[in-house]
MARBA-3410 file (N, C-alpha, C, O; in Angstrom, 1 decimal):
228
0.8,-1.2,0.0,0.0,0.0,0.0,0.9,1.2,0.0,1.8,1.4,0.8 ~ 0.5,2.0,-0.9,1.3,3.6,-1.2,0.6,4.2,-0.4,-0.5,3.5,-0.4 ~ 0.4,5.4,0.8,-0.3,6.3,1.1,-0.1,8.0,0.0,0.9,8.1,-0.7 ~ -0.7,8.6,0.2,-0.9,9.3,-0.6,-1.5,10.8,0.1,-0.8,11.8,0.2 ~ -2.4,10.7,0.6,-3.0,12.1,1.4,-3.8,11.2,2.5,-3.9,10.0,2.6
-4.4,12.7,3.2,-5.1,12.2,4.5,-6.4,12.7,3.8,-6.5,13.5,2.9 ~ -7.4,12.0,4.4,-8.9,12.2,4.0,-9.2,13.8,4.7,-8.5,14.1,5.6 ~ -9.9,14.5,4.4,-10.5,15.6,4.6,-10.0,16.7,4.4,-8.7,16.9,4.5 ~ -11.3,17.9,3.9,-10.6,18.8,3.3,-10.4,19.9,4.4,-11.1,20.0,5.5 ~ -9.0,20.9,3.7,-9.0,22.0,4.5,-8.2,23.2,3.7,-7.3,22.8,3.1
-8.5,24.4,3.7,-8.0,25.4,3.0,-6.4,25.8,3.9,-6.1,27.0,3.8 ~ -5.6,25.0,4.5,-4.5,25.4,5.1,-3.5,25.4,4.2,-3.4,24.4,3.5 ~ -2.8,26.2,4.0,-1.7,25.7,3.3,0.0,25.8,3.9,0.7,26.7,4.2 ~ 0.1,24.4,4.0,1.0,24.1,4.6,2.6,24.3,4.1,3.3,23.4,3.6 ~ 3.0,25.8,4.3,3.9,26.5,3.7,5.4,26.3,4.2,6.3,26.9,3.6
5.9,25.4,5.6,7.1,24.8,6.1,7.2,24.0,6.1,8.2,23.4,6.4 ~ 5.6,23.1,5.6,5.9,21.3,5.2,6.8,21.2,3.7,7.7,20.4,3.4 ~ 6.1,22.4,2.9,6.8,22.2,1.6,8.2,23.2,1.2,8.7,23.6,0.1 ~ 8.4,23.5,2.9,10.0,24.1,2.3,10.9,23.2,2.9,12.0,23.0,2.4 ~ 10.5,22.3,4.2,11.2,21.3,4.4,11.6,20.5,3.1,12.7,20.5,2.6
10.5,19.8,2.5,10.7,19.1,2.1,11.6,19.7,0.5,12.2,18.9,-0.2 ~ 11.5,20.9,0.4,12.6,21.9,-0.8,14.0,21.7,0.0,15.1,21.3,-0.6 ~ 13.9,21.9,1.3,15.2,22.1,1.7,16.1,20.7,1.8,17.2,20.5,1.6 ~ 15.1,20.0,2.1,15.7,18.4,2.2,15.6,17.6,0.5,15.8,16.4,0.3 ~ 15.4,18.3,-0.1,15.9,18.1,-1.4,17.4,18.6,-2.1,18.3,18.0,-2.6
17.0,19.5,-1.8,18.6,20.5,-1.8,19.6,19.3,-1.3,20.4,18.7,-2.0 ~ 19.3,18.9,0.3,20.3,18.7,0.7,21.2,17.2,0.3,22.4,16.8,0.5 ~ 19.5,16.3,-0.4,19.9,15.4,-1.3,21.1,15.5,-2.2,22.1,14.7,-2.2 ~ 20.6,16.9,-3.1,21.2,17.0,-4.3,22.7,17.1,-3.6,23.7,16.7,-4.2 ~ 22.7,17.5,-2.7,24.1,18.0,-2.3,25.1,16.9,-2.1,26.3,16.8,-2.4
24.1,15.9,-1.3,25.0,14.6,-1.0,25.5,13.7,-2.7,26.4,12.8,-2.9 ~ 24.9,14.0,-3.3,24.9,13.5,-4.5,26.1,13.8,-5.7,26.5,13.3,-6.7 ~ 26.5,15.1,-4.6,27.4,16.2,-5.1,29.0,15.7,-4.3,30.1,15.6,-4.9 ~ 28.7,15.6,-3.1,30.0,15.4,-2.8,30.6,13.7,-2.7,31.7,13.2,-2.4 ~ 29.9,13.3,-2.9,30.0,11.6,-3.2,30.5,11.6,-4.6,31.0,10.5,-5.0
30.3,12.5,-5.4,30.9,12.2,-6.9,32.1,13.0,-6.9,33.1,13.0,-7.6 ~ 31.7,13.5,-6.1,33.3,14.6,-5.8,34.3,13.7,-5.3,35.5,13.7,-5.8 ~ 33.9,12.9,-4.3,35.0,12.1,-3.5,35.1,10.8,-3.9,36.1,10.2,-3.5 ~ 34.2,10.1,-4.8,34.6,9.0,-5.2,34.4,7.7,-4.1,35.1,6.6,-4.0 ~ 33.1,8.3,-3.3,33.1,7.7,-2.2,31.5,7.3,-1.6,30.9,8.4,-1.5
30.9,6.5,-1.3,29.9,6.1,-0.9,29.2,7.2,0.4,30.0,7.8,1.0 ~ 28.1,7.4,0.5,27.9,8.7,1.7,28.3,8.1,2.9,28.9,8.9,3.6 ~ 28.1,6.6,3.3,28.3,6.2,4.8,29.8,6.4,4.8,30.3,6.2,6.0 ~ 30.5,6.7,3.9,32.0,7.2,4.3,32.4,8.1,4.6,33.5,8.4,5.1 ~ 31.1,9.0,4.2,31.8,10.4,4.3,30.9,11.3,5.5,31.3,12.4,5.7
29.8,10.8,6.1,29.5,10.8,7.1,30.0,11.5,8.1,29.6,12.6,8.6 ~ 31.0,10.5,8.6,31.4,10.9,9.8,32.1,12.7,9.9,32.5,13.2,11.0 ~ 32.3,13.4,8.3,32.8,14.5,8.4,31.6,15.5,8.6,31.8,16.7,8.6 ~ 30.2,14.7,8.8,28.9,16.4,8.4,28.1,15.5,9.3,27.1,16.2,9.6 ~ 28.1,14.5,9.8,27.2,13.9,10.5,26.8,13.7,12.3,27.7,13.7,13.1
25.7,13.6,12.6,26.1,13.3,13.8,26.6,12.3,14.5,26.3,11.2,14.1 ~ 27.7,12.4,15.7,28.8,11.0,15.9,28.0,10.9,17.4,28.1,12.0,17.9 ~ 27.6,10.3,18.0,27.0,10.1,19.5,28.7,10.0,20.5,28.6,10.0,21.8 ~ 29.8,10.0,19.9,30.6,9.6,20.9,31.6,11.6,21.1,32.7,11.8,21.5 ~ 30.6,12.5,20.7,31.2,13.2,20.2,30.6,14.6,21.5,31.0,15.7,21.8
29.7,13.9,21.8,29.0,14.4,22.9,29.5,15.1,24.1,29.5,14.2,25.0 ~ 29.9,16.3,24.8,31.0,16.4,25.7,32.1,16.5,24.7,33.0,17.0,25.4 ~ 32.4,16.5,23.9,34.1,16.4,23.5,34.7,17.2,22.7,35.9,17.5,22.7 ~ 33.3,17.9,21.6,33.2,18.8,20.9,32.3,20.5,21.5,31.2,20.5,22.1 ~ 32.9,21.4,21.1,32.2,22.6,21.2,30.5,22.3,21.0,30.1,21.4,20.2
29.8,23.0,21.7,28.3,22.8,21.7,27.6,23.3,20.2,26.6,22.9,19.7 ~ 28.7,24.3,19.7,27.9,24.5,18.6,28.0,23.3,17.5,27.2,22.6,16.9 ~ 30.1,23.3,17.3,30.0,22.1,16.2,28.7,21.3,16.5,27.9,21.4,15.6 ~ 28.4,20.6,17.5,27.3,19.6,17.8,26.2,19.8,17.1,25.6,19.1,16.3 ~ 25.8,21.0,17.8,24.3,21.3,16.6,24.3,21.5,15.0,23.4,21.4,14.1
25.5,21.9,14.8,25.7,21.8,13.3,25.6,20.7,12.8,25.0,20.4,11.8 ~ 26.2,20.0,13.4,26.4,18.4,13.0,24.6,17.9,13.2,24.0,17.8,12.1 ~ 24.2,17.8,14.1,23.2,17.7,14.5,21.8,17.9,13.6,21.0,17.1,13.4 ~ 21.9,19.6,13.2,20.9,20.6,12.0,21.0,19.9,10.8,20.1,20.0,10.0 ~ 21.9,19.4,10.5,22.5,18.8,9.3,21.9,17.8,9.0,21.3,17.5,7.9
22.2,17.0,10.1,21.7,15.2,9.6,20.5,15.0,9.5,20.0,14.0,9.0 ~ 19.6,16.3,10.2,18.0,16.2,9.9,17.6,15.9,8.5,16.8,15.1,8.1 ~ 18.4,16.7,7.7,18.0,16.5,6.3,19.2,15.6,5.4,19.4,15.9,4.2 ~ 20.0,14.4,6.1,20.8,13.6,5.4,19.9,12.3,5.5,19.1,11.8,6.3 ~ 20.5,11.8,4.0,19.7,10.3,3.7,21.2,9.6,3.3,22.3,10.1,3.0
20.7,8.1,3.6,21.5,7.4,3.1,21.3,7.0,1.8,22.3,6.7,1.0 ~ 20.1,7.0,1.4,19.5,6.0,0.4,18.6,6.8,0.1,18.0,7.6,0.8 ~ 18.2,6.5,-1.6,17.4,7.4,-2.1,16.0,6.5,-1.8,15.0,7.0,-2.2 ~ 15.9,5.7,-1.2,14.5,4.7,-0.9,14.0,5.1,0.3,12.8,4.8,0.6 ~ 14.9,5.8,1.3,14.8,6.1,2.5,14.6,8.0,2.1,14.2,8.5,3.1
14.7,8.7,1.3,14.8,9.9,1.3,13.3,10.2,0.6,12.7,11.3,0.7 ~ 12.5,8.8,-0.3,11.5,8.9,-0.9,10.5,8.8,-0.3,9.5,9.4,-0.5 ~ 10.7,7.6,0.9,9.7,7.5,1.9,9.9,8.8,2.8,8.8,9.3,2.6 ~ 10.5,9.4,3.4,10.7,10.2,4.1,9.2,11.1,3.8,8.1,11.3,4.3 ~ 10.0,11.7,2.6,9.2,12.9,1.8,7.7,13.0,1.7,6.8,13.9,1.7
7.7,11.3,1.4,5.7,10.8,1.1,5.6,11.3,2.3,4.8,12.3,2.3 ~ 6.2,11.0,3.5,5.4,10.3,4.8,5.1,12.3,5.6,4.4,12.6,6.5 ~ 6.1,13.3,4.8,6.7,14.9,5.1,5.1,14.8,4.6,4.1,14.6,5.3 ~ 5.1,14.9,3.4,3.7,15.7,2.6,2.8,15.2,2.9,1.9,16.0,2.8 ~ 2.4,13.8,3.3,1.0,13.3,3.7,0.5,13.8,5.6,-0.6,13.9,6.0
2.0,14.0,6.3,1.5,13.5,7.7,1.7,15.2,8.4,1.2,15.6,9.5 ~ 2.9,16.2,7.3,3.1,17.1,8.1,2.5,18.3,8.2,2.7,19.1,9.1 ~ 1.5,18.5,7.3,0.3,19.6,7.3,-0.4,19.4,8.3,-0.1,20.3,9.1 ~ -1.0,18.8,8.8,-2.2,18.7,9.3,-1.5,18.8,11.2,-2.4,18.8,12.1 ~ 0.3,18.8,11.5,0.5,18.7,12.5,1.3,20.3,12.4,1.6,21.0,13.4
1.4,20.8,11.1,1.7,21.9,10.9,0.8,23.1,11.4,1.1,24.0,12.2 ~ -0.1,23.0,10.9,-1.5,23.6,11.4,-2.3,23.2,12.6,-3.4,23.7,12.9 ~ -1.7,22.4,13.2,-2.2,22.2,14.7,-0.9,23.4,15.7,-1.2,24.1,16.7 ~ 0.5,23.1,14.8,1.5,24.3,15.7,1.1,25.8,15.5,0.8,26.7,16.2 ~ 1.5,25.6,13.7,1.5,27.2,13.4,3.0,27.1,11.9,3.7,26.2,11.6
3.1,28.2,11.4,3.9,27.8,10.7,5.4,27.6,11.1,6.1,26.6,11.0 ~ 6.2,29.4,12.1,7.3,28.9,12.8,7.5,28.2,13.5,8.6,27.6,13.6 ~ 6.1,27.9,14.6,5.9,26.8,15.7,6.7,25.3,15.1,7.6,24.6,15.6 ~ 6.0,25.1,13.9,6.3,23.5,13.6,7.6,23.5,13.1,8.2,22.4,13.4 ~ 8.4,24.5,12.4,9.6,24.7,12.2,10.5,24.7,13.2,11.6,24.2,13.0
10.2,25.2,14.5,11.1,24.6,15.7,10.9,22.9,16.1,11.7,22.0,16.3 ~ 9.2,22.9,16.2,8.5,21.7,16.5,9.6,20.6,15.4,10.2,19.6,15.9 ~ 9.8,20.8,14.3,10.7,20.0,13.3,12.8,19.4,14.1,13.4,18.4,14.5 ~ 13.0,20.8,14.1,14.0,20.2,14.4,13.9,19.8,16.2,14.6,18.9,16.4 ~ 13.6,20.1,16.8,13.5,19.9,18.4,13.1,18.3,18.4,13.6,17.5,19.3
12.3,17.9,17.7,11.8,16.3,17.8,12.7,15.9,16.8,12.5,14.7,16.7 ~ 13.8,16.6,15.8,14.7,15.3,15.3,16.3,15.3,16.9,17.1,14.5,17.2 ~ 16.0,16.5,17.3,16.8,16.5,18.5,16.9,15.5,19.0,17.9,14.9,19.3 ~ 15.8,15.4,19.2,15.4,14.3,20.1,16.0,13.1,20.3,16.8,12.8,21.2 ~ 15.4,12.4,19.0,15.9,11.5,18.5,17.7,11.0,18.6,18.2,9.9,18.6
18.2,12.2,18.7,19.9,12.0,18.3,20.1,12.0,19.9,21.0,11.4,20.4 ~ 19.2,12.8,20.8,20.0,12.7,22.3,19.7,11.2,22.7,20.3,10.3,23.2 ~ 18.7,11.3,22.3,18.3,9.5,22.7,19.4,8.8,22.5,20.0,8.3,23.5 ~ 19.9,8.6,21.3,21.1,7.9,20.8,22.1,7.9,21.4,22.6,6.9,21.8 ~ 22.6,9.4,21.4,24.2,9.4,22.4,23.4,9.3,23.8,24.3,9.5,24.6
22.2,9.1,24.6,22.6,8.8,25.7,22.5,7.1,25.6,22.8,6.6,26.7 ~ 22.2,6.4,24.8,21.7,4.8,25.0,22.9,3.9,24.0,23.0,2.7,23.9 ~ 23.6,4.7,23.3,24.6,3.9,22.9,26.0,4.5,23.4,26.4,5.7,23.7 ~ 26.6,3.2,23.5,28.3,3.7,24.4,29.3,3.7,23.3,30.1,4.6,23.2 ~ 29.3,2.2,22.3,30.2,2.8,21.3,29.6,4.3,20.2,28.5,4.8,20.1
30.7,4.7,19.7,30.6,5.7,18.4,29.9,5.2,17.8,29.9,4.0,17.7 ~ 29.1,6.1,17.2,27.9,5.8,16.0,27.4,6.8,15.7,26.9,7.5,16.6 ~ 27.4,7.3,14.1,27.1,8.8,13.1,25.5,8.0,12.9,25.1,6.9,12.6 ~ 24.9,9.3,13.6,23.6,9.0,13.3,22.8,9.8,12.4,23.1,11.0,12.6 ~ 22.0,9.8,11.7,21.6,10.5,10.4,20.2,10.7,10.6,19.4,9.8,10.2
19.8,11.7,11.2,18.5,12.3,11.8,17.5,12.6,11.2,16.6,13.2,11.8 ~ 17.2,12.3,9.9,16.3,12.5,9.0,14.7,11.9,9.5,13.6,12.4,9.5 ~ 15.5,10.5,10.1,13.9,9.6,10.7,13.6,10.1,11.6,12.4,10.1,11.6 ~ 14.3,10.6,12.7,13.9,11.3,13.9,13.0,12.5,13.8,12.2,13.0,14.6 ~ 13.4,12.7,12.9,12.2,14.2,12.7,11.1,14.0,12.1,10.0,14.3,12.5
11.2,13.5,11.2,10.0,12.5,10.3,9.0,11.5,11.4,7.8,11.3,11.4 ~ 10.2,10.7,12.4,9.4,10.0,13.8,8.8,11.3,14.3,7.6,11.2,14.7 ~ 9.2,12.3,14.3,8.7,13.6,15.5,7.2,14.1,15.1,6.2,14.4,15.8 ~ 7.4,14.2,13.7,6.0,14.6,12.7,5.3,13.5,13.4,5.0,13.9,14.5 ~ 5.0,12.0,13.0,4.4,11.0,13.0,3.7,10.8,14.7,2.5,10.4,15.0
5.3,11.2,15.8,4.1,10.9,16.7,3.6,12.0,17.4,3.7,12.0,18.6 ~ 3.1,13.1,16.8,2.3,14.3,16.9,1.1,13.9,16.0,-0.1,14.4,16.3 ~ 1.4,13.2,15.0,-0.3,12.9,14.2,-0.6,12.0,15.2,-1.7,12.3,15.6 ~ -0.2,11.0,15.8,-0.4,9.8,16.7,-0.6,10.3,17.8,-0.6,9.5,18.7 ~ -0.8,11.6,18.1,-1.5,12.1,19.1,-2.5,12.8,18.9,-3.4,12.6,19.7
-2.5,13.8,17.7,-4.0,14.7,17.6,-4.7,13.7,16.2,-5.7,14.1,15.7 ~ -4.2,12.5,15.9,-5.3,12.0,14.6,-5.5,10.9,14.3,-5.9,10.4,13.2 ~ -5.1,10.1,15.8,-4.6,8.6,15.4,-5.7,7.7,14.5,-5.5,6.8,13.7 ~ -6.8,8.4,14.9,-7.8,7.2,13.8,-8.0,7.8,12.1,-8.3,7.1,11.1 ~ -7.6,9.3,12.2,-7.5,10.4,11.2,-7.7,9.0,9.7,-7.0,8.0,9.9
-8.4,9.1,8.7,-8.5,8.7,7.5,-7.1,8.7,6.3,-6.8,9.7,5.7 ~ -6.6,7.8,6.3,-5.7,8.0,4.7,-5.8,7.2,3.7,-6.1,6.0,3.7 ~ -5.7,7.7,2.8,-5.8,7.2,1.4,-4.9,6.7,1.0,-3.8,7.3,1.3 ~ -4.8,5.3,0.2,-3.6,4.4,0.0,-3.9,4.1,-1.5,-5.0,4.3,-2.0 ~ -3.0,3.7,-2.1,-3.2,3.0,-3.5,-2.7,1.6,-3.0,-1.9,1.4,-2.0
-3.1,0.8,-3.6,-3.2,-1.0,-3.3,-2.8,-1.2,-4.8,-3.7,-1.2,-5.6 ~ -1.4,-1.4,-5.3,-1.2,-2.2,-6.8,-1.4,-3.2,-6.9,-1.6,-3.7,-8.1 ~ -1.5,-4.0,-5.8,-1.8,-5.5,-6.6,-3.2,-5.8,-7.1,-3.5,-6.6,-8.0 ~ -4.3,-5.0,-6.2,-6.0,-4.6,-6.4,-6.0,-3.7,-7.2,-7.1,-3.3,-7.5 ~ -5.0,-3.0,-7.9,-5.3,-1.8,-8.6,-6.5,-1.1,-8.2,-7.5,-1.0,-8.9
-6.4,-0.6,-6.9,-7.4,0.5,-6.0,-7.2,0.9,-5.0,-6.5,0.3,-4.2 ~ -7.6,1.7,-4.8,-7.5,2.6,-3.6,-8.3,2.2,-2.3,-9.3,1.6,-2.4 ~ -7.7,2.6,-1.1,-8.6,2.6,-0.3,-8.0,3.4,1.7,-6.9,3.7,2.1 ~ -8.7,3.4,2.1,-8.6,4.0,3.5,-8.8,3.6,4.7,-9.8,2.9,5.0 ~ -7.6,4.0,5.5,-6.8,3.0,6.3,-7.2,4.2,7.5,-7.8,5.2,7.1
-6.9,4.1,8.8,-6.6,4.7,10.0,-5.0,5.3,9.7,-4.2,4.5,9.2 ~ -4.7,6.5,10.1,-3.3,6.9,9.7,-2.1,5.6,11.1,-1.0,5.2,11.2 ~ -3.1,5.4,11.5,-2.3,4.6,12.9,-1.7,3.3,12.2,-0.6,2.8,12.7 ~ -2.2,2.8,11.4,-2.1,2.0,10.5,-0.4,2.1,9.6,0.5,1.2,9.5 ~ -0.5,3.5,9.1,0.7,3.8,8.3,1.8,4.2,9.7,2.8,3.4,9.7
1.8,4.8,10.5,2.5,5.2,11.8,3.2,4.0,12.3,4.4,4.2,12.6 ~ 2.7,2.7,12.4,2.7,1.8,12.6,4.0,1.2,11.4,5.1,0.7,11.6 ~ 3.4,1.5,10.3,4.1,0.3,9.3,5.4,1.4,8.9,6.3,0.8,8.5 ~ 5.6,2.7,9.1,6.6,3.7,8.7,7.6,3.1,10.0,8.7,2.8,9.9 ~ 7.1,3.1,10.7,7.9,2.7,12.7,8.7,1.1,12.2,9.8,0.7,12.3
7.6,0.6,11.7,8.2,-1.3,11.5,9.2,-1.3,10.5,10.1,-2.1,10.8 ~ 9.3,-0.5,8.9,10.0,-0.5,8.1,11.0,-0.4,8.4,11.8,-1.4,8.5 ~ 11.3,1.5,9.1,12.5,1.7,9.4,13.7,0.6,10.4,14.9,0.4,10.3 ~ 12.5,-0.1,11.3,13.7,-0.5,12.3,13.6,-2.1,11.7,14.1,-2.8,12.6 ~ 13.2,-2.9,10.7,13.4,-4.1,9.7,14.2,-3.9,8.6,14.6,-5.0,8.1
14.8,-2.8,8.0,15.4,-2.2,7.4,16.7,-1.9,7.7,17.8,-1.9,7.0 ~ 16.6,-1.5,8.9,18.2,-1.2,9.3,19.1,-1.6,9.8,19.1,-1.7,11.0 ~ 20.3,-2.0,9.0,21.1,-2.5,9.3,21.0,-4.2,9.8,21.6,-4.7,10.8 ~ 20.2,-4.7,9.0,20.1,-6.2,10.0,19.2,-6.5,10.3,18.9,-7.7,10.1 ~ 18.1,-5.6,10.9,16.8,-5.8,11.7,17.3,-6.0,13.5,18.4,-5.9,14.1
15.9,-6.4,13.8,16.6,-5.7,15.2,16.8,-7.0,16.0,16.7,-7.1,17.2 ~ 17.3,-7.9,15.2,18.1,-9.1,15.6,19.4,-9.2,15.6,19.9,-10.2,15.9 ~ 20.1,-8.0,15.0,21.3,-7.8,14.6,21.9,-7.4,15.5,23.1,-7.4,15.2 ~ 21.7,-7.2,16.2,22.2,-6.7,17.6,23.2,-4.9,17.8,24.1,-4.3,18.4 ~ 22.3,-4.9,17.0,23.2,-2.8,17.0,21.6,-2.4,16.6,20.7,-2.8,15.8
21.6,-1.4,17.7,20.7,-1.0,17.3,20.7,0.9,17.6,20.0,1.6,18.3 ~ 21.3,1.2,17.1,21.8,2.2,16.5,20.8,3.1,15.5,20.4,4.3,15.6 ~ 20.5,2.2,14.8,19.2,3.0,14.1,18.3,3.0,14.7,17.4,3.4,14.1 ~ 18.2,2.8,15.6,16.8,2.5,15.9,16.4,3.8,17.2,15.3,4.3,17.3 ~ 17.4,3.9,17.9,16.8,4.9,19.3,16.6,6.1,18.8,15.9,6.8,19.6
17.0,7.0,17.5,16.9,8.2,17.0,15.4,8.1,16.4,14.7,9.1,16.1 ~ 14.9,6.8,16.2,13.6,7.1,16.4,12.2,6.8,17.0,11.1,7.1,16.8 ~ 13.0,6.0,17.9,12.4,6.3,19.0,12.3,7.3,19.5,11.1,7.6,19.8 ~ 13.4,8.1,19.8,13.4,9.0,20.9,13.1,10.1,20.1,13.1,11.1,20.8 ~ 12.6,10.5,18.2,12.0,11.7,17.7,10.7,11.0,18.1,10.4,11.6,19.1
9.5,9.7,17.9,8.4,9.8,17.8,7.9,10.4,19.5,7.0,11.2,19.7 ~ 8.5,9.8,20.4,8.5,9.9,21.8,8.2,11.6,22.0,7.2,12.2,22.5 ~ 9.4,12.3,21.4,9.5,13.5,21.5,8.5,14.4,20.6,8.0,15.2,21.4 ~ 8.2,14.4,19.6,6.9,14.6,18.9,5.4,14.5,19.6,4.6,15.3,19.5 ~ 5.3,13.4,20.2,4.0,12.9,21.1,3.6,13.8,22.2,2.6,14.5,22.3
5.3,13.6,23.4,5.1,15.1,24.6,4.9,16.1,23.8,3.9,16.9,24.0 ~ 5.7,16.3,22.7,5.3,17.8,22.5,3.7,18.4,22.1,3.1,19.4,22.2 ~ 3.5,17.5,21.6,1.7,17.9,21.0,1.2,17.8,22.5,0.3,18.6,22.9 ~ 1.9,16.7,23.3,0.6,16.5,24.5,0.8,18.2,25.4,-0.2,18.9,25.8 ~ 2.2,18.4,25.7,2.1,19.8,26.3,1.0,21.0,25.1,0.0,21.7,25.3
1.6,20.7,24.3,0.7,22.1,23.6,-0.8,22.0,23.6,-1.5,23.0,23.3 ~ -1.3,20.8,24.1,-2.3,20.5,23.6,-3.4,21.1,24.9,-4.6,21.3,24.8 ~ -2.6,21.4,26.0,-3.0,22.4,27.1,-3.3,23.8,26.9,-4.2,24.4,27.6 ~ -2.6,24.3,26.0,-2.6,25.2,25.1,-3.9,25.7,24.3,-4.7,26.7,24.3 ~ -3.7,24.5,23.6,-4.1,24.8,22.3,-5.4,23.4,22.4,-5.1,22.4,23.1
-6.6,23.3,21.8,-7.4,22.3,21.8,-7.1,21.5,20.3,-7.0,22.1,19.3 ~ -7.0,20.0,20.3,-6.4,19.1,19.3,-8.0,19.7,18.1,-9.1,20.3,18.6 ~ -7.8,19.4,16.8,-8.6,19.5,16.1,-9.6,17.9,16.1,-9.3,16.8,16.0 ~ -10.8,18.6,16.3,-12.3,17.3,16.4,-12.2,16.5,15.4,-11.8,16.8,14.3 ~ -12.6,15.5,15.6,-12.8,14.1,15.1,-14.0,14.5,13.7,-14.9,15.3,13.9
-13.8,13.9,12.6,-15.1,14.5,11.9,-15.8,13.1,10.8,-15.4,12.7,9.7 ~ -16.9,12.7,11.9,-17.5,11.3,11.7,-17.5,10.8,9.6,-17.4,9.8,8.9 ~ -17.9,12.4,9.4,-18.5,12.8,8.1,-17.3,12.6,7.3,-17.6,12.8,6.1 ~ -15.7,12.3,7.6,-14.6,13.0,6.6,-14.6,11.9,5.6,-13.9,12.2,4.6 ~ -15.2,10.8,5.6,-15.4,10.0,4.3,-16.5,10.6,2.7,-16.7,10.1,1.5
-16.6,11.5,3.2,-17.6,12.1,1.8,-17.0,12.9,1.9,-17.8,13.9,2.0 ~ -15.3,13.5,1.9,-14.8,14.4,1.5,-13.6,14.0,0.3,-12.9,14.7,-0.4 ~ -13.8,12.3,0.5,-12.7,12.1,-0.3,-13.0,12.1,-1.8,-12.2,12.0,-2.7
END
C-alpha cells in the first residue's frame, strides 16, 4: 500500500511542510554532489557532516548542533529519502496547522533532536547518526496524538485500487519499516538505528501533549469520508 493524502478537506496551506521538504531536497542533491566529488559512498563520508554520538561532551556545543541541524535532512539512500518525503507531505500539514507555521519549524528540528540525544545517551560505542527519521518519527508521533484514527488514502497495486486505512495504520508500518530495514533488523544486535527514532516519535507525542494544554487538538469529523 502507497499512502498518498489524509482524508478531509482544509484550506491550510502548509507553507514549512513544503519548504522542508525543498530544503531536504537540496540537501539530497548535495550529497549527490560530494559523493561524486570524493569518489566515495555517503556512509564514508558521514562521519565529516554527521552526527557521531561519541562526540557528545568532546566537541564545542555548537559544532554539535551543526552536525546535529545537518543530519535532519541527510539520507543514506534514495529509498529512504523517498519514503521520508511521502510520509513529510501526507502526515506534516495537518501537524503543521495544529503548531502554526514557525511553531512547527522549531516543533521539526526539536523532535529530530530528540531523536539524536536519545542515541548518544543509549549507545556507548561511536555511532554517526543521520537524523532524518527522527524528525519525520517527531512529525508522526504528533499525528499519533491529535489523529490517530484520522483517514488515509492508500493505492493497493496488486487490487489496482485505492482505499482507506486509520493513519495509525501507516504510523505503525513507517515505525516497523524503518527498524526491519536497518542494518540487520533488530536481531542484529546494533541497534543504532533504531533509538533516534524512538526518541523523535516519543518527542513529537510530549510535545503535541504539552501544547495540547494550550491549544485544543482538532475534532474528530465522523463525516470525513464524503470528502474524499
Amino acid at each position: 500500500m502507497i499512502p498518498y493524502r489524509v482524508v478531509g478537506k482544509t484550506s491550510f496551506r502548509a507553507y514549512t511542510s513544503f519548504a522542508l521538504i525543498l530544503v531536504t531536497f537540496a540537501f539530497f542533491l548535495w550529497e549527490i554532489l560530494i559523493t561524486s566529488q570524493a569518489g566515495q559512498p555517503i556512509e564514508e563520508l558521514l562521519p565529516q557532516y554527521a552526527f557521531r554520538t561519541c562526540e557528545v561532551g568532546e566537541q564545542p556545543v555548537l559544532h554539535m548542533l551543526g552536525d546535529g541541524l545537518r543530519s535532519l535532512f541527510m539520507h543514506t539512500t534514495f529509498l529512504a529519502f523517498a519514503t521520508n518525503m511521502l510520509f513529510l507531505w501526507i502526515f506534516a500539514p495537518r501537524v503543521e496547522e495544529f503548531f502554526g507555521h514557525r511553531p512547527f519549524a522549531v516543533f521539526y528540528v526539536v523532535g529530530g533532536f530528540g531523536g539524536l540525544a536519545l542515541s548518544a545517551l543509549m549507545l556507548r560505542e561511536c555511532h554517526v547518526v543521520v537524523g532524518s527519521n527522527a524528525a519525520m518519527a517527531a512529525v508522526l508521533g504528533a499525528f499519533f496524538f491529535l489523529s490517530p484514527l484520522k483517514l488515509v488514502d492508500a493505492f493497493v497495486p496488486v487490487l489496482n485500487r485505492t482505499m482507506a486505512l486509520p493513519a495509525i495504520v501507516f504510523i505503525i508500518a513507517y515505525l516497523a519499516i524503518a527498524v526491519f530495514s536497518s542494518q540487520g533488523g533488530p536481531l542484529s544486535g546494533n541497534l543504532a538505528p533504531y533509538w533516534d527514532e524512538v526518541g523523535g516519535f516519543v518527542t513529537g507525542f510530549l510535545i503535541a501533549f504539552v501544547a495540547n494544554f494550550f491549544k485544543s487538538a482538532p475534532p474528530g469529523d465522523p463525516f470525513e469520508y464524503l470528502d474524499r
